[in-house]
N, CA, C and O atoms as a Maestro MAE file, in Angstrom:
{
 s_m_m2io_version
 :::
 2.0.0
}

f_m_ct {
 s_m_title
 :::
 protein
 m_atom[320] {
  # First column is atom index #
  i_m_mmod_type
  r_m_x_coord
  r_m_y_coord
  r_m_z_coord
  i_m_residue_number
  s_m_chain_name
  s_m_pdb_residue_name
  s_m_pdb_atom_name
  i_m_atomic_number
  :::
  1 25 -1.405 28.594 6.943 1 A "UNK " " N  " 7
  2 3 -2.391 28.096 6.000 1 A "UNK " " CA " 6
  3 2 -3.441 27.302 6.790 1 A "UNK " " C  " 6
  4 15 -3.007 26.303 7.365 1 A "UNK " " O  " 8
  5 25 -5.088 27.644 6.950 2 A "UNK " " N  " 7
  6 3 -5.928 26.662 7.167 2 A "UNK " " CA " 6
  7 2 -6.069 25.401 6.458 2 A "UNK " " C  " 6
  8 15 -5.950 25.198 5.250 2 A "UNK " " O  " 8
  9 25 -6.328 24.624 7.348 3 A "UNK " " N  " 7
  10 3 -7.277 23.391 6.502 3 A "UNK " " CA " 6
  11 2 -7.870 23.246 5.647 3 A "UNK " " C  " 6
  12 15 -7.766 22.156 5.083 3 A "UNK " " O  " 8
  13 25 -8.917 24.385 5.030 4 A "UNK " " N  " 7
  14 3 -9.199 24.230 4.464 4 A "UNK " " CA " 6
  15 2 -8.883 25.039 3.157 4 A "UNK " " C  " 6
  16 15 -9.267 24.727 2.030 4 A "UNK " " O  " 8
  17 25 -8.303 25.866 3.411 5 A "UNK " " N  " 7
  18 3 -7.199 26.056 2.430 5 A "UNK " " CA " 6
  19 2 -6.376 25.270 1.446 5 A "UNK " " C  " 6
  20 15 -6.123 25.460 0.256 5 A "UNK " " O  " 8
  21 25 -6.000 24.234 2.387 6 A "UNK " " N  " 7
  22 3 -4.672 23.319 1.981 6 A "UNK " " CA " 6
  23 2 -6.095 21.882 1.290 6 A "UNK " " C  " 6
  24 15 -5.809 20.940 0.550 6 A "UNK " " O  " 8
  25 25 -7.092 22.107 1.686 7 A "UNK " " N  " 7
  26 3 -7.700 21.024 0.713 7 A "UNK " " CA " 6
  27 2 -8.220 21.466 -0.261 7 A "UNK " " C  " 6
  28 15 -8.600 20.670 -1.119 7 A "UNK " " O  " 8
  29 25 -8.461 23.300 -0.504 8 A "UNK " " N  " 7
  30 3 -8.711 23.325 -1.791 8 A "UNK " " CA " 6
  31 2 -7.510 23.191 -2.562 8 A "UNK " " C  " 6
  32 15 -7.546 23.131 -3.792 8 A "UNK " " O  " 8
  33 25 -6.222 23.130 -1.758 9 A "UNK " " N  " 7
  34 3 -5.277 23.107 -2.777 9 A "UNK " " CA " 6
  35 2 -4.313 22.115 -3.451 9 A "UNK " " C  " 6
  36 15 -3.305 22.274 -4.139 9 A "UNK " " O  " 8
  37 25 -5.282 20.546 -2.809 10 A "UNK " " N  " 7
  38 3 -5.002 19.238 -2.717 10 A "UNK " " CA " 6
  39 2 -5.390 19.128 -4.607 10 A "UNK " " C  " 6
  40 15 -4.428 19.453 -5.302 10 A "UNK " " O  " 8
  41 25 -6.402 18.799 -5.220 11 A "UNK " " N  " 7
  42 3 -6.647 19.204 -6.372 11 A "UNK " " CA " 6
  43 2 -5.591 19.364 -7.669 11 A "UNK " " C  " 6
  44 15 -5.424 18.797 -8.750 11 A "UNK " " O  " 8
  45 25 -5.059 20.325 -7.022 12 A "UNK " " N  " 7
  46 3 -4.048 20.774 -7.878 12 A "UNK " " CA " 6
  47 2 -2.751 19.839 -7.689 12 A "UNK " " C  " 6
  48 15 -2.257 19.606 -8.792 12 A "UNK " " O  " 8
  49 25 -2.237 19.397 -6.920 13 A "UNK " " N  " 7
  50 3 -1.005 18.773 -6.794 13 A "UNK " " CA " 6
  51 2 -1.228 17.266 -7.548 13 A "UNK " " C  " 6
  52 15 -2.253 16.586 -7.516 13 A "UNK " " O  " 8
  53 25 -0.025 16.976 -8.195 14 A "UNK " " N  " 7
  54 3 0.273 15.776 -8.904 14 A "UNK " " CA " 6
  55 2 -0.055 14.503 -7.953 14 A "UNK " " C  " 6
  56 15 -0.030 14.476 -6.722 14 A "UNK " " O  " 8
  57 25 -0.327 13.592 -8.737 15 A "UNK " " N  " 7
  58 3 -0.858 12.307 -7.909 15 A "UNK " " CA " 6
  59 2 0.890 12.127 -7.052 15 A "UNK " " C  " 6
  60 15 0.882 12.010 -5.827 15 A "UNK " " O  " 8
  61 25 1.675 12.124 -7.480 16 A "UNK " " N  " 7
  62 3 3.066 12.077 -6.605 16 A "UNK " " CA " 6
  63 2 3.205 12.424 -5.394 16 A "UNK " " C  " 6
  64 15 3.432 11.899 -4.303 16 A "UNK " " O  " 8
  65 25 2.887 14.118 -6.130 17 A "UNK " " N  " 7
  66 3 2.768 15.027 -4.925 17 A "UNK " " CA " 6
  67 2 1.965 15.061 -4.033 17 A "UNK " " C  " 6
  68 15 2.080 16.101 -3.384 17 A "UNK " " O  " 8
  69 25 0.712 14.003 -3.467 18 A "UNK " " N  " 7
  70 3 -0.630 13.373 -3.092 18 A "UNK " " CA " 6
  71 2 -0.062 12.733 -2.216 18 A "UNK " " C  " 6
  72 15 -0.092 12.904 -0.997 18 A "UNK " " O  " 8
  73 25 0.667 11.702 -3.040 19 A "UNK " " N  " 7
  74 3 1.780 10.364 -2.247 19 A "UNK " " CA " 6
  75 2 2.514 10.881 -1.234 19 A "UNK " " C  " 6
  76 15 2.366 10.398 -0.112 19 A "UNK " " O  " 8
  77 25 3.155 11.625 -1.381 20 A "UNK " " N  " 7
  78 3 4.293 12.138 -0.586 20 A "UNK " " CA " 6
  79 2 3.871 12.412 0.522 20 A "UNK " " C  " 6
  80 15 4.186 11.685 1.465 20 A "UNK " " O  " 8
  81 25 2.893 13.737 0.753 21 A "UNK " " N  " 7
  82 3 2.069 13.867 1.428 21 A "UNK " " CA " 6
  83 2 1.418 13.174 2.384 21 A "UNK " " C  " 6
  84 15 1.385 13.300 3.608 21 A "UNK " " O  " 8
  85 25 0.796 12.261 1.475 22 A "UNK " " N  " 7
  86 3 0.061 10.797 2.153 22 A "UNK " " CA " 6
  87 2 1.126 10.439 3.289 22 A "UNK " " C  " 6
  88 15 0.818 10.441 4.481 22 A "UNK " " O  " 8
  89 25 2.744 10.052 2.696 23 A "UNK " " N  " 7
  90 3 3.196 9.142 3.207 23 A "UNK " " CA " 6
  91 2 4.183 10.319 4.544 23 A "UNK " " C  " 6
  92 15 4.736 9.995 5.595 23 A "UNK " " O  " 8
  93 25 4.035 11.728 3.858 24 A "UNK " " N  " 7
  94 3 4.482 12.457 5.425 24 A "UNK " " CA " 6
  95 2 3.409 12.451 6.264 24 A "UNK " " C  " 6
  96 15 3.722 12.115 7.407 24 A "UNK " " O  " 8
  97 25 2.344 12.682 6.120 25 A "UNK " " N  " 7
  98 3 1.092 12.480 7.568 25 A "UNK " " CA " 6
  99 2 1.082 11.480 7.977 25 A "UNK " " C  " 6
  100 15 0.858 11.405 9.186 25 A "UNK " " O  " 8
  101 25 1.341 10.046 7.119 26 A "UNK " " N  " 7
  102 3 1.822 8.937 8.456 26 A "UNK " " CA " 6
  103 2 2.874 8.867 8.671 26 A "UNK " " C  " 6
  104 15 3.120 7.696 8.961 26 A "UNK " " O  " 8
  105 25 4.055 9.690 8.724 27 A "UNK " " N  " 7
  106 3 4.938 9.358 9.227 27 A "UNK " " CA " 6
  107 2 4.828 10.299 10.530 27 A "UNK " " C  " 6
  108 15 5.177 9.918 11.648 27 A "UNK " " O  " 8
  109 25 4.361 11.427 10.283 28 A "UNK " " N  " 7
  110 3 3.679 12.316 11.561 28 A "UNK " " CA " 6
  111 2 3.265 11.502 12.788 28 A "UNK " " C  " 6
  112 15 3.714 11.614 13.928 28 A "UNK " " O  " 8
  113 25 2.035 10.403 12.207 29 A "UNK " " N  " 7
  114 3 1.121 10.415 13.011 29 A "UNK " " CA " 6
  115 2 0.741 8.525 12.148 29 A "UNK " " C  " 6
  116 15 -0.118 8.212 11.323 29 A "UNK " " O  " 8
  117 25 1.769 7.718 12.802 30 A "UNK " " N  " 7
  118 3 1.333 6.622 12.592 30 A "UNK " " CA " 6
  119 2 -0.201 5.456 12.746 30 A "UNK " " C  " 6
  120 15 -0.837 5.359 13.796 30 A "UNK " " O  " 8
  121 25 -0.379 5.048 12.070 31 A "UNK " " N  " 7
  122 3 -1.572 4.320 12.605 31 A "UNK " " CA " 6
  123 2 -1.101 3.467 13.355 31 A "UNK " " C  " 6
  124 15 0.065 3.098 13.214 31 A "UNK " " O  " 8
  125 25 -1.963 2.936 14.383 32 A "UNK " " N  " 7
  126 3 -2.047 1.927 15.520 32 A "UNK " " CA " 6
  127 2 -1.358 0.460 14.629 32 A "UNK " " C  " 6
  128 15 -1.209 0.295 13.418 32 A "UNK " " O  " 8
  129 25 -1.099 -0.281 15.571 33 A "UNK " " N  " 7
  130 3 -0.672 -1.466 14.697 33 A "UNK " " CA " 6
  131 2 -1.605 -2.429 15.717 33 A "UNK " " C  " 6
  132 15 -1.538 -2.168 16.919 33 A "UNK " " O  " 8
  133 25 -2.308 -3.323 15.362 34 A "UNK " " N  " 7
  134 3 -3.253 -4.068 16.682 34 A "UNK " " CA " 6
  135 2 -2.281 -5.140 16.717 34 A "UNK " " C  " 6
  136 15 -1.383 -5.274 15.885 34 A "UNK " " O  " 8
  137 25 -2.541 -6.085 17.953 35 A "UNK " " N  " 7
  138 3 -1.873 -7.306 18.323 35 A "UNK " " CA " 6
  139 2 -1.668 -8.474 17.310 35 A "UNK " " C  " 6
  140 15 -0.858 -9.399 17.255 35 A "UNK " " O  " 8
  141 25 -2.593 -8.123 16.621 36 A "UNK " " N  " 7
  142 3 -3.152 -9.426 15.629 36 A "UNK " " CA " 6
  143 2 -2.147 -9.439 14.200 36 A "UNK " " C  " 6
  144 15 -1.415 -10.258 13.646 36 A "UNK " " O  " 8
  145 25 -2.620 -7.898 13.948 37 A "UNK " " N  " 7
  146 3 -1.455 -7.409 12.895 37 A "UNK " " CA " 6
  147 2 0.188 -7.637 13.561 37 A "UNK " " C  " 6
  148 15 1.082 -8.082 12.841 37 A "UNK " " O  " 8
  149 25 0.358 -7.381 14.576 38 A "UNK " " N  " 7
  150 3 2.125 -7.208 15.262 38 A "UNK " " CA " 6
  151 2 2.318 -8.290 15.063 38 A "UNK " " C  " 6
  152 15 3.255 -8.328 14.266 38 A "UNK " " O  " 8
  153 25 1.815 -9.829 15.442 39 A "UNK " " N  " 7
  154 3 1.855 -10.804 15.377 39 A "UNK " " CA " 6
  155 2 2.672 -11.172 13.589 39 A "UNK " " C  " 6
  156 15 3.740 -11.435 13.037 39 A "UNK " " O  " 8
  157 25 1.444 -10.971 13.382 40 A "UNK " " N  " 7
  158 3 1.939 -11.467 11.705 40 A "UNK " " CA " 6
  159 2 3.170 -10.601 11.133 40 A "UNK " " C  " 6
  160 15 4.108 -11.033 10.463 40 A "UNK " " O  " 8
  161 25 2.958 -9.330 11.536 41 A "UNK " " N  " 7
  162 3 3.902 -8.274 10.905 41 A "UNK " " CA " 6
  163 2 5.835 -9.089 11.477 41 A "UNK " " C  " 6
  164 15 6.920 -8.962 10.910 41 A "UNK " " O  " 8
  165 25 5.411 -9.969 12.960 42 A "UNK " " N  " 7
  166 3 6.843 -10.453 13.483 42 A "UNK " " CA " 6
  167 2 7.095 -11.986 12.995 42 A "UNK " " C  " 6
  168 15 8.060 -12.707 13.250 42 A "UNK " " O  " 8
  169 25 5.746 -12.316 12.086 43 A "UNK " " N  " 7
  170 3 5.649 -14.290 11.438 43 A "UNK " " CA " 6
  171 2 6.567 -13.690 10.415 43 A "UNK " " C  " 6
  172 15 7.646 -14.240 10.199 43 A "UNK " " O  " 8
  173 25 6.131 -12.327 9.606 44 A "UNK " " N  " 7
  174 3 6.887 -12.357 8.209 44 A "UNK " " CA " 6
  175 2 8.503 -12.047 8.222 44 A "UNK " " C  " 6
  176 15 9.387 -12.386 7.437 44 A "UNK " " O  " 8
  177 25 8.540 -11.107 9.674 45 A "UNK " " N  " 7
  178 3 10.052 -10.585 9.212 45 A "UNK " " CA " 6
  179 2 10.802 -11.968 9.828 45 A "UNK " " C  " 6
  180 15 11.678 -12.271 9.018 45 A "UNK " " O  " 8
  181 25 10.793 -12.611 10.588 46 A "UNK " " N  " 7
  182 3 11.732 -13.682 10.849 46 A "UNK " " CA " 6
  183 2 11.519 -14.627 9.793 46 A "UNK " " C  " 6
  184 15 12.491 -15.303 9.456 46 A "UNK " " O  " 8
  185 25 10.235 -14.826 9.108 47 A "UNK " " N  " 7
  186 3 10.484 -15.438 7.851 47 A "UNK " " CA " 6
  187 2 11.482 -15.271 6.841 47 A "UNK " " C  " 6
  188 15 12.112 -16.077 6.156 47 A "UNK " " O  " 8
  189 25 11.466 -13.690 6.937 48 A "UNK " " N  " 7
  190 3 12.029 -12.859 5.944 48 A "UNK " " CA " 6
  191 2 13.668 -13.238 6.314 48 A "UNK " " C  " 6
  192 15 14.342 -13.494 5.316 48 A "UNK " " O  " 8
  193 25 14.240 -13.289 7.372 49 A "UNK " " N  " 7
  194 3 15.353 -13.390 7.859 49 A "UNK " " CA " 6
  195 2 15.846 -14.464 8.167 49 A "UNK " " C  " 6
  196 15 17.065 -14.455 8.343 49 A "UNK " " O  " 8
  197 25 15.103 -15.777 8.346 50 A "UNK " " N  " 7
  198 3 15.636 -17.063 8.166 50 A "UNK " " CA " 6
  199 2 15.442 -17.485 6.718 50 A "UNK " " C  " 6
  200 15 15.874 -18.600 6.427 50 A "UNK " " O  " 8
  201 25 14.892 -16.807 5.822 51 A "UNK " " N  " 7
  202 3 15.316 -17.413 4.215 51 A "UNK " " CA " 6
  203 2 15.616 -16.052 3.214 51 A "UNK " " C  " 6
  204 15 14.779 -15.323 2.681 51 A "UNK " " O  " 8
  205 25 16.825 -15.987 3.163 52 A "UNK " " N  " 7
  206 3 17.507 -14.416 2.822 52 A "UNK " " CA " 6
  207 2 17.675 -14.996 1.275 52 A "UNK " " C  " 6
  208 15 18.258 -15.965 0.788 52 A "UNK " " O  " 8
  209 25 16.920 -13.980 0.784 53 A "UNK " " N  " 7
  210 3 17.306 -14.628 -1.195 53 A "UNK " " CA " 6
  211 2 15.817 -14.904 -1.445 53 A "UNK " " C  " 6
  212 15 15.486 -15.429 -2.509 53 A "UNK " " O  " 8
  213 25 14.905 -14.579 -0.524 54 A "UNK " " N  " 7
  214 3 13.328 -14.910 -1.311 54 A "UNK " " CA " 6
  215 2 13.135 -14.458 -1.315 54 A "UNK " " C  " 6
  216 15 11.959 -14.740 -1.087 54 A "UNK " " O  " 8
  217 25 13.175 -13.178 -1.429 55 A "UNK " " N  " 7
  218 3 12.221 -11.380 -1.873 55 A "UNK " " CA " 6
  219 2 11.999 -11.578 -3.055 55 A "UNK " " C  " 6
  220 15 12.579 -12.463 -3.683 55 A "UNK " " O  " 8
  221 25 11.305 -10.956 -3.458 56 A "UNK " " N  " 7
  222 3 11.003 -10.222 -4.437 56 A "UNK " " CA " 6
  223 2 10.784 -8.999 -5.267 56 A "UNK " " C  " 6
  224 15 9.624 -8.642 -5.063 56 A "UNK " " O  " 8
  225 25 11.391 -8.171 -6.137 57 A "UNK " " N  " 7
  226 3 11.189 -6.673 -6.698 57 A "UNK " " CA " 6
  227 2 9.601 -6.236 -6.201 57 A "UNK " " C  " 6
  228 15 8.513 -6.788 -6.368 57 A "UNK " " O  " 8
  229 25 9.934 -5.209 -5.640 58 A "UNK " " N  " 7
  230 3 8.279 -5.069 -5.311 58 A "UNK " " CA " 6
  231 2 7.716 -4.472 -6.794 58 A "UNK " " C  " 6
  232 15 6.645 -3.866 -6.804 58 A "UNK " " O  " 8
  233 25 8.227 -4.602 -7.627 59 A "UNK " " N  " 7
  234 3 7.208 -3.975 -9.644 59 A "UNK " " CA " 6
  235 2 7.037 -5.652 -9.725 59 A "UNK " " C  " 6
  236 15 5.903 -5.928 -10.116 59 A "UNK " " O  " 8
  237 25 7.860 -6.840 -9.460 60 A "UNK " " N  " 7
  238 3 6.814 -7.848 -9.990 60 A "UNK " " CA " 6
  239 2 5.847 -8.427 -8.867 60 A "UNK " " C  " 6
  240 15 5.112 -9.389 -9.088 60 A "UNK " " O  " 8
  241 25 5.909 -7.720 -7.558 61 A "UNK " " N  " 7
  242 3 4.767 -8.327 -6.927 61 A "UNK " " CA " 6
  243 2 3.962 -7.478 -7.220 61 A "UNK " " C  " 6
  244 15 2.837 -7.832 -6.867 61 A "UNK " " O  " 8
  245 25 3.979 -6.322 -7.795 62 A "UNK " " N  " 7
  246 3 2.778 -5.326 -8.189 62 A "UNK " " CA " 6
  247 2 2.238 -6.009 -9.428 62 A "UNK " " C  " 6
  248 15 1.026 -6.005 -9.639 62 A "UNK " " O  " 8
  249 25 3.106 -6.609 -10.274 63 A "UNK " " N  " 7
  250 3 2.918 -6.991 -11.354 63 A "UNK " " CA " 6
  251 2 1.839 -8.253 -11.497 63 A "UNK " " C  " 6
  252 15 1.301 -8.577 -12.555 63 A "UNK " " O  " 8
  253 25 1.642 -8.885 -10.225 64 A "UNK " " N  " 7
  254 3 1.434 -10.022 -10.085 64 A "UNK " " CA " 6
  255 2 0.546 -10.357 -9.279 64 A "UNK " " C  " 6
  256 15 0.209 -11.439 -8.798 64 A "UNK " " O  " 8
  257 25 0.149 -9.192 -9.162 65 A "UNK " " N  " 7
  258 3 -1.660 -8.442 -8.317 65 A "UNK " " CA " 6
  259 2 -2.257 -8.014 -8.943 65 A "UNK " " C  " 6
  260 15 -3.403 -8.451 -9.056 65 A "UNK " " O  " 8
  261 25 -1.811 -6.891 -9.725 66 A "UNK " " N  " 7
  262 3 -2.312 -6.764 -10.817 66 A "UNK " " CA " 6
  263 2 -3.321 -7.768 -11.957 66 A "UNK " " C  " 6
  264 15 -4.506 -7.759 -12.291 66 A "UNK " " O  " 8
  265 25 -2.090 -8.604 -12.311 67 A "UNK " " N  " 7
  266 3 -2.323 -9.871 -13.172 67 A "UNK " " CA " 6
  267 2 -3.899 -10.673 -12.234 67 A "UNK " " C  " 6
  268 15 -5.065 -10.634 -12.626 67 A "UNK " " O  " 8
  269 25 -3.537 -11.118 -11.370 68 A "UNK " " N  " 7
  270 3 -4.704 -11.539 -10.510 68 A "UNK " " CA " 6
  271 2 -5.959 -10.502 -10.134 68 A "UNK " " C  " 6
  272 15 -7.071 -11.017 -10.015 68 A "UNK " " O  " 8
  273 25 -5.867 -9.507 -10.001 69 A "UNK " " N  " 7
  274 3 -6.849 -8.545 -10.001 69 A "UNK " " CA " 6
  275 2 -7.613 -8.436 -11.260 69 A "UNK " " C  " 6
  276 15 -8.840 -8.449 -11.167 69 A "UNK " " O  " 8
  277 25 -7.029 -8.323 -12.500 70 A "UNK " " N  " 7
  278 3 -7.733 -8.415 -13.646 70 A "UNK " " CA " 6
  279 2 -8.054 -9.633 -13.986 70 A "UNK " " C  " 6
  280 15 -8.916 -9.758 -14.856 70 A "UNK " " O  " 8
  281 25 -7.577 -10.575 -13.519 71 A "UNK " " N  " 7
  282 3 -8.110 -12.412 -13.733 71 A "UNK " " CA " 6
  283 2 -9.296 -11.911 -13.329 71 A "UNK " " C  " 6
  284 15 -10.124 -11.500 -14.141 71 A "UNK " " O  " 8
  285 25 -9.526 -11.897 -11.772 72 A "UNK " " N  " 7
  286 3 -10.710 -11.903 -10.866 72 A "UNK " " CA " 6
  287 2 -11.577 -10.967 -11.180 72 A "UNK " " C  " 6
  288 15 -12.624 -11.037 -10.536 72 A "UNK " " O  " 8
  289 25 -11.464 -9.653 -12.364 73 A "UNK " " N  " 7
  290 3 -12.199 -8.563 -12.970 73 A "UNK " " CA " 6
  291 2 -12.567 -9.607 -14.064 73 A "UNK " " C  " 6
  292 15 -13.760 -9.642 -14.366 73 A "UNK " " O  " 8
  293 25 -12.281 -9.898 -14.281 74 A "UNK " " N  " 7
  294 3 -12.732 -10.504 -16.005 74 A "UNK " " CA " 6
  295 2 -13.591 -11.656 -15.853 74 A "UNK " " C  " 6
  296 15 -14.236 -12.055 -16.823 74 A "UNK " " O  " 8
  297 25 -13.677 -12.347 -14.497 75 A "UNK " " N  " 7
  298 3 -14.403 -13.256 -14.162 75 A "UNK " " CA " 6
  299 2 -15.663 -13.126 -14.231 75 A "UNK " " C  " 6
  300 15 -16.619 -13.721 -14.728 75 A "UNK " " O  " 8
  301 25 -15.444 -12.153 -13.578 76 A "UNK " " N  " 7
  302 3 -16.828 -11.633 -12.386 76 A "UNK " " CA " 6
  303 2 -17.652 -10.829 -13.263 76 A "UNK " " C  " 6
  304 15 -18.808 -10.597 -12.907 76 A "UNK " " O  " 8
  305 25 -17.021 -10.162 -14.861 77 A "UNK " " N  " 7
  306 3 -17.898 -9.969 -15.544 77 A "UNK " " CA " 6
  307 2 -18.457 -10.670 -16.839 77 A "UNK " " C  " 6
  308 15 -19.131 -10.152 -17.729 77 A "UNK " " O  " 8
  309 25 -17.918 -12.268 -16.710 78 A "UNK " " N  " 7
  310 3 -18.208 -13.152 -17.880 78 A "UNK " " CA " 6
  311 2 -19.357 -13.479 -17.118 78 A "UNK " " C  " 6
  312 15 -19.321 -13.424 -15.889 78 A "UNK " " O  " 8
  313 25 -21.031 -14.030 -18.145 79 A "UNK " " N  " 7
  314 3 -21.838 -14.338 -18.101 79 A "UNK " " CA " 6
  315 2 -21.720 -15.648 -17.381 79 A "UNK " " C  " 6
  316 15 -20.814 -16.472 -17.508 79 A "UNK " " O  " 8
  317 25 -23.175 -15.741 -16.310 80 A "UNK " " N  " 7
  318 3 -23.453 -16.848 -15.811 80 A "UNK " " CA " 6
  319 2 -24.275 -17.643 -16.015 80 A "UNK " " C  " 6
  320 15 -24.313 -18.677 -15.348 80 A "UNK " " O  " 8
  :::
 }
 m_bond[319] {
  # First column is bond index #
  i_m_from
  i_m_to
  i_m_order
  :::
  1 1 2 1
  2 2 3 1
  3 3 4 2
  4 3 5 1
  5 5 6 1
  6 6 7 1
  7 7 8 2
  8 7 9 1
  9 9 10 1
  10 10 11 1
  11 11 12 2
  12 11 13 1
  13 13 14 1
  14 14 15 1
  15 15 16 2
  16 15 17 1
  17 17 18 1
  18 18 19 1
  19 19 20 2
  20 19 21 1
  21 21 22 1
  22 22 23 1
  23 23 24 2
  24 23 25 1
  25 25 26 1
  26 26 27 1
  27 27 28 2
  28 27 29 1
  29 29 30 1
  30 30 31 1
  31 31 32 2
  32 31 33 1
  33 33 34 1
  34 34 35 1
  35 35 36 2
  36 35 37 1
  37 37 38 1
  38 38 39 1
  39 39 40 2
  40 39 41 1
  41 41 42 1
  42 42 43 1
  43 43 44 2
  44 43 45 1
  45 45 46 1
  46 46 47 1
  47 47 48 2
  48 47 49 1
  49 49 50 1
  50 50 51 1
  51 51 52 2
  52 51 53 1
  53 53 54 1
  54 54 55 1
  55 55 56 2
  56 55 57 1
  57 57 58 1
  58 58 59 1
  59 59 60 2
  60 59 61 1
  61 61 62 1
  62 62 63 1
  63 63 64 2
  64 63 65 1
  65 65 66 1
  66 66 67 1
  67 67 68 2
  68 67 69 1
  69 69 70 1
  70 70 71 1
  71 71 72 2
  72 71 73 1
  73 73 74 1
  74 74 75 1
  75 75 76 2
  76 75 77 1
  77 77 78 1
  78 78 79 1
  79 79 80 2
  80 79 81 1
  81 81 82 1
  82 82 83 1
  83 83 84 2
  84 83 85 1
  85 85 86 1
  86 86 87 1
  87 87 88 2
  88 87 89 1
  89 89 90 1
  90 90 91 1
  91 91 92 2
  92 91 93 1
  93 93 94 1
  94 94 95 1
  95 95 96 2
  96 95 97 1
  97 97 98 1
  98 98 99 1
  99 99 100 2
  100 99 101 1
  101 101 102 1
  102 102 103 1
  103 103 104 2
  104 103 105 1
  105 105 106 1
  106 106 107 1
  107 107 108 2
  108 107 109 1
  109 109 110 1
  110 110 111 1
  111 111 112 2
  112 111 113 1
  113 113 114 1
  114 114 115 1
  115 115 116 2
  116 115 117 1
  117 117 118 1
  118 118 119 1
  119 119 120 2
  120 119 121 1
  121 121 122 1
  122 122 123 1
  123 123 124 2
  124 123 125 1
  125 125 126 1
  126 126 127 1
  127 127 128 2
  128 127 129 1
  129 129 130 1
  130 130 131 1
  131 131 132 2
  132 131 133 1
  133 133 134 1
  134 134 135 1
  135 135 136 2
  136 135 137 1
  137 137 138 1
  138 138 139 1
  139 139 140 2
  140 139 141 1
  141 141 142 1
  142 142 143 1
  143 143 144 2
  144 143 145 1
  145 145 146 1
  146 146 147 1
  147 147 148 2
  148 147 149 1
  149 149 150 1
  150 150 151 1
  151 151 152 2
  152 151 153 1
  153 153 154 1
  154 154 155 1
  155 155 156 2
  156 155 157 1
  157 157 158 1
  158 158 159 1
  159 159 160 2
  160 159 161 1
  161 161 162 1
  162 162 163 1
  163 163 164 2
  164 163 165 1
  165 165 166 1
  166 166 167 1
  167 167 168 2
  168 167 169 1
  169 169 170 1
  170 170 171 1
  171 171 172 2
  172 171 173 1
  173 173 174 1
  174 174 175 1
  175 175 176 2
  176 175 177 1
  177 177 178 1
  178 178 179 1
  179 179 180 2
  180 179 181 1
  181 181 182 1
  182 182 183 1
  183 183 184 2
  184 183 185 1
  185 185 186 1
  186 186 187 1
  187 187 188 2
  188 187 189 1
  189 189 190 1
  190 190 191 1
  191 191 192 2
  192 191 193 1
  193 193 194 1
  194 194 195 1
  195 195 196 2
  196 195 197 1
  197 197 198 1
  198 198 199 1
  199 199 200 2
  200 199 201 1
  201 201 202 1
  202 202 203 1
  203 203 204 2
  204 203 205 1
  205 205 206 1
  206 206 207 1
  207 207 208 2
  208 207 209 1
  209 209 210 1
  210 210 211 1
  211 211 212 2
  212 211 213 1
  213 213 214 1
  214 214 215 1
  215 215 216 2
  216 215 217 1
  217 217 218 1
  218 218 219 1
  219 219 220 2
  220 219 221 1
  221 221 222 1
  222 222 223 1
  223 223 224 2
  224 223 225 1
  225 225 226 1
  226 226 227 1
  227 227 228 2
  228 227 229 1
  229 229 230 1
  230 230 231 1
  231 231 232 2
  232 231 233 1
  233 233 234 1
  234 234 235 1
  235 235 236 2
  236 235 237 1
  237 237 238 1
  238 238 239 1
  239 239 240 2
  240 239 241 1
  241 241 242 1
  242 242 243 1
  243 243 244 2
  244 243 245 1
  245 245 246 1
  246 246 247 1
  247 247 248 2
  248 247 249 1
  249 249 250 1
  250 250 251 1
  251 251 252 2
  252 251 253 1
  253 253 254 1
  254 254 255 1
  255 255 256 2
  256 255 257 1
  257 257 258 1
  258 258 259 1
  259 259 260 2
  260 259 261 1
  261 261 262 1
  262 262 263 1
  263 263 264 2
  264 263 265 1
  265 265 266 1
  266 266 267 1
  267 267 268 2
  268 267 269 1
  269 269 270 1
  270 270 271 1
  271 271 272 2
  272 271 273 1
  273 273 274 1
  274 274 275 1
  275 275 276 2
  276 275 277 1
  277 277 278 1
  278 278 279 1
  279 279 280 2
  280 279 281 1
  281 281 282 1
  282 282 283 1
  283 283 284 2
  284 283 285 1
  285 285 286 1
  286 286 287 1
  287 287 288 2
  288 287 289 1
  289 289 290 1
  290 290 291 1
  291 291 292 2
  292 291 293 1
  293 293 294 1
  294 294 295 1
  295 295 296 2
  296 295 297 1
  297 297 298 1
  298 298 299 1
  299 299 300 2
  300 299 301 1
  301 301 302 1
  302 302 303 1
  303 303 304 2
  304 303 305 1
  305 305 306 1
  306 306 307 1
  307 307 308 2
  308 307 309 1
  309 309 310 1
  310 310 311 1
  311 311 312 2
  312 311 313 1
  313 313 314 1
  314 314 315 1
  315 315 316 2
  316 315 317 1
  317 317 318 1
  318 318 319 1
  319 319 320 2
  :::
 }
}
């Protein structure tokens, strides 16, 4: 199958089936991680591992971006 084949046939597949996708081409072919990011990416997990019991469900941290995303939508379109 060409390339461009397979993008006319992107279209058709379920937003799922998009995801999946998405998430096999980076697993192919990871993005770079820079120093700056590694850094923080190694502040959170030892965070993560010297206080075991503070996670959170990732549906209420979605939940809870969300919530703040539409705060900060509703702002920004009340009159000034």
């Amino acid at each position: 199958m060409t390339l461009a084949e397979i993008q006319k046939e992107l279209p058709n597949l379920t937003f799922l089936e998009r995801q999946e996708l998405m998430a096999a081409l980076i697993h192919l072919d990871p993005p770079p991680v820079s120093e700056d990011e590694r850094v923080i990416l190694e502040a959170r997990l030892k965070y993560a591992e010297e206080n075991p019991g503070r996670e959170i469900p990732f549906e209420e941290l979605e939940a809870r971006l969300l919530e703040r995303y539409r705060r900060r939508s509703d702002a920004d379109m009340e009159p000034h």
